[in-house]
C-alpha positions as CSV (number, residue, x, y, z in Angstrom):
1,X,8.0,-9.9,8.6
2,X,4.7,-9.7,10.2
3,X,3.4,-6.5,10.7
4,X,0.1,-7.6,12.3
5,X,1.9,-5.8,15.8
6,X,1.5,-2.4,14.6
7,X,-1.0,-0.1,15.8
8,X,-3.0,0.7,13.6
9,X,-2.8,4.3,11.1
10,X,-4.4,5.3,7.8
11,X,-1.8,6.9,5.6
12,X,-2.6,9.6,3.3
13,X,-1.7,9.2,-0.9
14,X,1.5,11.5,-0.9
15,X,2.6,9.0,2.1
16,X,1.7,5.7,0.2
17,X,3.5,7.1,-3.1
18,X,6.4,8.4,-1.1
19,X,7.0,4.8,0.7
20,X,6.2,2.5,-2.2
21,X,8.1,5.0,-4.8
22,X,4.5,4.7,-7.1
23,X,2.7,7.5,-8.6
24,X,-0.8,8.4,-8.2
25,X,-1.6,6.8,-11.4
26,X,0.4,3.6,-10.7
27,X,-1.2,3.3,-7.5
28,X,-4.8,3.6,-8.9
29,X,-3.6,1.7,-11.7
30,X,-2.7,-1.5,-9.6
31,X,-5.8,-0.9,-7.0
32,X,-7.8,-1.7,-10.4
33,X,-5.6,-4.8,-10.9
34,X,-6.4,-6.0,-7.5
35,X,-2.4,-6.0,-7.3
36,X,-2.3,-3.1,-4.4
37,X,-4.3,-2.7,-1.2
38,X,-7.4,-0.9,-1.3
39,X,-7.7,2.6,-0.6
40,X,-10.2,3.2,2.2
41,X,-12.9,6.0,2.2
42,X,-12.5,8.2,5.5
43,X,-15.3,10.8,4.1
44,X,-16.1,12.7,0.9
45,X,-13.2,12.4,-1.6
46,X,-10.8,11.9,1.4
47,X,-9.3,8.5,0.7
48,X,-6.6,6.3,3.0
49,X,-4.4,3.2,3.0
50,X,-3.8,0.8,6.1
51,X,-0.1,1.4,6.8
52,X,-0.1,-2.0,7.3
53,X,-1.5,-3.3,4.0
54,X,1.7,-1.0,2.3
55,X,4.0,-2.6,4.2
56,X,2.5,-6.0,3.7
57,X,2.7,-5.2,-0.4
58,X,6.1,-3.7,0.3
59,X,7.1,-7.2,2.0
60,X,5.7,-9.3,-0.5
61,X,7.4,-7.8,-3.0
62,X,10.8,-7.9,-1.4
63,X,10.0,-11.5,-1.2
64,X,8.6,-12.2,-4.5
65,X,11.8,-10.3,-6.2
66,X,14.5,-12.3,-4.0
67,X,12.6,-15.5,-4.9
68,X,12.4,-15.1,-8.7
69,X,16.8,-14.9,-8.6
C-alpha cells in the first residue's frame, strides 16, 4: 500500500510507540540502526515522525514477515 496520498502530519513519540507497539528505547534504538524513520526536529527537544514514514515501516514489515513464510 502506497501511502504517498496522505496529507501530510508529524506524529508525536507516545503516537509512534502506540502504532508501531515499540518503546522509546526501541525506537531510538532502531533510529541508530538506520532500521526506523528518522525523527524530525520541530524546535528545542520537541521531536516528530512523518506519519507516513510509520506507516511505510509498518508496511514493510508486514511484507517482509509474510515473505520470509
Amino acid at each position: 500500500m502506497s501511502n504517498d496520498n496522505l496529507p501530510k502530519r508529524i506524529l508525536r513519540r507516545p503516537e509512534v510507540e502506540k502504532l508501531t507497539g515499540l518503546s522509546r528505547a526501541t525506537l531510538y534504538l532502531r533510529m541508530s540502526q538506520n532500521t526506523f524513520p528518522k525523527s524530525i526536529p520541530l524546535g528545542g527537544r520537541i521531536v516528530g515522525w512523518l506519519e507516513s514514514d510509520v506507516l511505510q515501516w509498518i508496511d514493510d514489515c508486514i511484507t517482509n514477515a509474510s515473505s520470509a513464510t
